[in-house]
N, C-alpha and C positions, 0 to 999 in steps of 0.2 A: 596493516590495519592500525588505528591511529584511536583511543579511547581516551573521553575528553569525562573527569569526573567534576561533580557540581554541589555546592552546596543546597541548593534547592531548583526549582522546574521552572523559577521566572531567570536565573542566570544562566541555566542551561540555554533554555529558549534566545538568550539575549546571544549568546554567543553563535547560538546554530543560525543567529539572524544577522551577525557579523561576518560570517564566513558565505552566505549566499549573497549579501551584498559584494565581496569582494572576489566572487567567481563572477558574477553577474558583469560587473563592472570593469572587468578584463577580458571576458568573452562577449560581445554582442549578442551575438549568434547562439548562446547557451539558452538553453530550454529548460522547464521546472519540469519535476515531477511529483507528484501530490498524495499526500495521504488523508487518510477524512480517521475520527474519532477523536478523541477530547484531547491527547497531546500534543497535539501538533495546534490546536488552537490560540497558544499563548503569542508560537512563531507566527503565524497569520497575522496576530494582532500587530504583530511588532513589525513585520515586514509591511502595514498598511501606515503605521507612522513613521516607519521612513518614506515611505510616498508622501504622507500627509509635509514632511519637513523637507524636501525636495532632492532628499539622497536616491530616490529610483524610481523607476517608470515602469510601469510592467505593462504597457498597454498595445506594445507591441513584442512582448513575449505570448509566449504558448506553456501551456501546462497539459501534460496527460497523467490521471488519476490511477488508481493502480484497479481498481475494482468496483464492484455494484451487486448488490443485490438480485437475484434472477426472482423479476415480475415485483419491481421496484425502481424508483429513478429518484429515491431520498438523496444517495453521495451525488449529482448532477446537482442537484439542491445545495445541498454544504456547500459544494465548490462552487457554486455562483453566488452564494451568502457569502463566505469567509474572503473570496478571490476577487471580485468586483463588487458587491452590494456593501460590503462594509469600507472598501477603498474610498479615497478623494475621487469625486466623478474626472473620468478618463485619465484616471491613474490606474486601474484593476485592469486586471486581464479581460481581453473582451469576450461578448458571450462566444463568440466563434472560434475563439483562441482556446476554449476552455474541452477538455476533452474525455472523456468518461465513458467505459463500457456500458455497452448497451444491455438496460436489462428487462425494456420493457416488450413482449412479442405479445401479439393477437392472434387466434385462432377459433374459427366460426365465433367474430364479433366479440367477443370475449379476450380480456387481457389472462395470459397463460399463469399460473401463481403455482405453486409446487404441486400441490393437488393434481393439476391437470398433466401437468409435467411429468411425474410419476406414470399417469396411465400411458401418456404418449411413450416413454423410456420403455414402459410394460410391454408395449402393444409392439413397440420398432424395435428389437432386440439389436435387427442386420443392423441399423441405423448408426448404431458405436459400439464401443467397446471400452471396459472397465480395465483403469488401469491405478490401484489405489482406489482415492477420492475422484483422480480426474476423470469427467467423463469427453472419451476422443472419440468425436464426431467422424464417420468415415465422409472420405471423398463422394460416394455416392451417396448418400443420405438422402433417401426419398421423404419422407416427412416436412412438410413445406418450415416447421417451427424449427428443425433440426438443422436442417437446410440452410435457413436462414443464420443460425446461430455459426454455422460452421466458417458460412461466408462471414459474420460479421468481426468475428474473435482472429482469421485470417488479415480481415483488415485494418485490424487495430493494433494486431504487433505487427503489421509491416509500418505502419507507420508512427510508431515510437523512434525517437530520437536517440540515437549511440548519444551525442553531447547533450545530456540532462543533467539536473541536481536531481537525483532521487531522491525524497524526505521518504523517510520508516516511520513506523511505529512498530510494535512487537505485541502479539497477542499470546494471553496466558500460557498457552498452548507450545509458543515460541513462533508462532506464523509470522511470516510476513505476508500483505496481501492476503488471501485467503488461500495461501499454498499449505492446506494442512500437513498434517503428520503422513508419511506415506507419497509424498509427491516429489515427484523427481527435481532433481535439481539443474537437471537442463529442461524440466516442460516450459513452455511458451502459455500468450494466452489464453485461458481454457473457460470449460464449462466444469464446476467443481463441486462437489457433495463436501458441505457443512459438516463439520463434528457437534456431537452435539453438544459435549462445554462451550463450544464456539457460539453456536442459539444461545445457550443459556447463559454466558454474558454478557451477546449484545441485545438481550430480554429486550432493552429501552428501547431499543430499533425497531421494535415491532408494537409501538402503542396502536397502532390502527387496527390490531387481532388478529393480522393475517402475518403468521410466520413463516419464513421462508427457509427451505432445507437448503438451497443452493445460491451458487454467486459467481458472476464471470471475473474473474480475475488476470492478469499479468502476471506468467509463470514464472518460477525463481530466473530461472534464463534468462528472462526477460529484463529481469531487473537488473539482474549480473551486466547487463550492457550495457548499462548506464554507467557514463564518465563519473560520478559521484553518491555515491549510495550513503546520506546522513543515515544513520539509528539514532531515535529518540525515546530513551525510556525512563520511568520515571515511580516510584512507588514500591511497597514493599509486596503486593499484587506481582507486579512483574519481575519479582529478585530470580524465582525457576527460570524461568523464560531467558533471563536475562545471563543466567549460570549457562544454560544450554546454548547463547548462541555465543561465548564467550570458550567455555572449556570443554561442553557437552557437545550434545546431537541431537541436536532439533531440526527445524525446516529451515531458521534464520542464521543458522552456523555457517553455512554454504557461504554465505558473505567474507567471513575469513580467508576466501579464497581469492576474494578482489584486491587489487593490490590499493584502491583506492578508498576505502571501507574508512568512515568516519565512524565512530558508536557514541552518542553524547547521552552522559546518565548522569541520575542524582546519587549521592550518596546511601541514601537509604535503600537506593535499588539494590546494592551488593548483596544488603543481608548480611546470612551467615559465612560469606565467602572465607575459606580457612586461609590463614597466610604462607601458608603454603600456592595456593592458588595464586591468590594475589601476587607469588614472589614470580612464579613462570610468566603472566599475563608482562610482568615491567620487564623482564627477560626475553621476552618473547615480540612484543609490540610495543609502539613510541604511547607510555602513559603518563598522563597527565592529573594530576587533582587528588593523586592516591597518596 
């Protein structure tokens, strides 16, 4: 694992947009992988003016998103605002290239929103089965919403790319993705029960009134596959988070086990790290900025 520390989230970002440019541009055939919420937006911006100055082309890459909202398609949104709509025209990723768990299902004419989702979960017990927060959809799942979910989360991690750049974020909590506390660290992608600091963080997400308990996500396994897994964290909000996936046990620590694991942070993310900690992490890992 390889931790890249920064003076502030516009040099971070500069550098996390230095090193996708020079995977990018040694691998054709390299795929992005995406994250949606506010830190990863500075790298969007910056990897839309290297397109604007003619350093990359992304218009014949592919991006797959980590997660979405269930009975929701806001991140489908982000990602075609941040990935093509704010690019030089035919420099973004196209809309077809652009790739996001599916989170929106119908059920008698109605779109499904946690509410209903709940009765149906109530109502089809056989249907899955609780493991943590995941909920795993059985093979047989007669419920046509269930059904369809099971088919769709099957074919969304068969067709993730081994050779991606995975970009992170890191939530309070230590998630990556929506793989809460409690989730394996070989699951795939699932249908997953929300914690509830998790709602009550991302409050903003939900100005439209209807809040959502759950979210399909790409299981830590999932991401563990990917050729490159950047972390980008930033803030003194995410220093816990930041301590658990560095020397604790959280759900994003599991990354420590990739031998390709970039972590790019600001300085204030540390916190109170003791130097004691900080002497095992330059002992332990190639660190930089400390």
């Amino acid at each position: 694992m390889k931790i890249c520390v920064f003076p502030s989230a516009e040099q971070m970002s500069k550098a996390g947009q230095e090193l996708i440019l020079r995977e990018l541009k040694e691998d054709p055939s390299l795929a992005l992988g995406g994250a949606t919420g506010n830190t990863p937006k500075l790298l969007y911006g910056l990897l839309a003016q290297a397109a604007e100055s003619g350093q990359m082309d992304l218009s014949q890459r592919q991006i797959w998103f980590l997660d979405e909202y269930f009975g929701k398609d806001m991140y489908y949104k982000y990602a075609i605002n941040f990935l093509h709509n704010k690019f030089p025209k035919g420099k973004g990723i196209a809309f077809k290239n652009i790739h996001v768990p599916n989170g929106m299902y119908y059920f008698e004419s109605q779109i499904v929103h946690s509410e209903i989702l709940d009765e149906v979960l109530k109502k089809n017990r056989g249907d899955y089965e609780m493991k943590g927060p995941e909920v795993l959809i059985k093979p047989g799942a007669k419920h046509p919403v269930l059904k369809q979910l099971r088919k769709d989360t099957k074919a969304y991690e068969k067709s993730l790319p081994l050779k991606r750049v995975q970009i992170l974020g890191i939530g309070r909590e230590g998630h990556i993705g929506f793989n809460e506390v409690g989730t394996s660290d070989k699951s795939r992608t699932h249908l997953t029960v929300l914690a509830d600091s998790t709602v009550e963080a991302n409050a903003e997400d939900f100005e439209d009134g209807i809040v959502t308990r759950y979210a399909i996500t790409q299981g830590s396994g999932s991401i563990m596959k990917a050729y490159l897994p950047i972390l980008f964290a930033n803030g003194v909000k995410k220093t816990e988070a930041v301590h658990g996936l560095l020397i604790g046990d959280n759900p994003a620590s599991v990354l420590r086990k990739h031998p390709n694991t970039h972590v790019f942070i600001t300085g204030d993310t540390l916190g109170e790290f003791k130097s004691a900690d900080l002497d095992k992490l330059r002992k332990k890992y190639e660190v930089t900025g400390l």
